[in-house]
C-alpha positions in Angstrom: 39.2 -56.1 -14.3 41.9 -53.5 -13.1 44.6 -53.8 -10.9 42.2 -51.5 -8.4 40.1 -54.5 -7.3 42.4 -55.7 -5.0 42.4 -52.3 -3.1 39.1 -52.6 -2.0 39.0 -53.2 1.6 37.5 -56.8 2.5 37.6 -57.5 -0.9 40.0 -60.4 -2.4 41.2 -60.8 -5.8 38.7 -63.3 -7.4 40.4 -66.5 -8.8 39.0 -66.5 -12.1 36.2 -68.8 -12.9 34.8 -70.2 -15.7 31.2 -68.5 -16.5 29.5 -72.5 -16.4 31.8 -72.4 -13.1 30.5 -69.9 -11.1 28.2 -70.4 -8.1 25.5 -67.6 -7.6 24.0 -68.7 -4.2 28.1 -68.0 -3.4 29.6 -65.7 -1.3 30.5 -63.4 -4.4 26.7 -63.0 -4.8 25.5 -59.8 -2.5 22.7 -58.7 -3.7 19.8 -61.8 -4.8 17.4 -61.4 -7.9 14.4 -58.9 -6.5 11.9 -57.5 -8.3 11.8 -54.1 -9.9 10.6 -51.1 -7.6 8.9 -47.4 -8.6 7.7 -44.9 -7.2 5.6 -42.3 -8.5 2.9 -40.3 -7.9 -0.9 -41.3 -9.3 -3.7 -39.3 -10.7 -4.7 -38.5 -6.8 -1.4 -37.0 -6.2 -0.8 -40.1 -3.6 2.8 -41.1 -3.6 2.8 -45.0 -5.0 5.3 -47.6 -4.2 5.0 -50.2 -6.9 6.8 -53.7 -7.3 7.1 -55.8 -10.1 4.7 -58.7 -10.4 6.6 -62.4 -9.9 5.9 -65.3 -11.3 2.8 -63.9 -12.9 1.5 -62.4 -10.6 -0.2 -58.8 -10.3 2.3 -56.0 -9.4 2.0 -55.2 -5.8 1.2 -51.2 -4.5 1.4 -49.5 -1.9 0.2 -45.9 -1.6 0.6 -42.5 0.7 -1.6 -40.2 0.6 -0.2 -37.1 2.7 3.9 -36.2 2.9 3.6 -37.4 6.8 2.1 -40.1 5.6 5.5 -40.0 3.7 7.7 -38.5 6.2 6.6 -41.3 8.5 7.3 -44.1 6.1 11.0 -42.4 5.8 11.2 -42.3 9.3 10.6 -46.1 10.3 13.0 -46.6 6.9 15.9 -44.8 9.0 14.7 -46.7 12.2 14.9 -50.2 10.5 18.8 -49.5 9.2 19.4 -47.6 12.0 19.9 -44.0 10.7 17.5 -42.6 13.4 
């Protein structure tokens, strides 16, 4: 790590732990384990939002036919974090 850590805003230097040490349901965790996301357009020209199966289960799709259907997605998106 570089000296520039401790720059960050909100962020303290880490006291450094020991790998079998370190707690990750911890504060220092931000992000959990989720599964992989894509999306793509299929054969039908639909735009697809897929997510990697868990646990062996089958992947999980969703799929917009039309761009509003699109633009409407994007919209309640914006609405949830509050960018609209």
């Amino acid at each position: 790590m570089t000296g520039r850590q401790s720059e960050l805003p909100g962020l303290a230097p880490n006291q450094c732990k020991e790998d079998e040490d370190f707690d990750w349901k911890g504060p220092d965790v931000i992000i959990q384990t989720q599964p992989g996301t894509a999306i793509y357009r299929n054969v039908h020209q639909a735009v697809v939002i897929r997510q990697e199966a868990m646990n062996g289960d089958d992947d999980q799709f969703v799929f917009f036919a039309t761009a509003d259907d699109v633009r409407t997605l994007i919209t309640a998106l914006q609405r949830e974090i509050g960018d609209a």
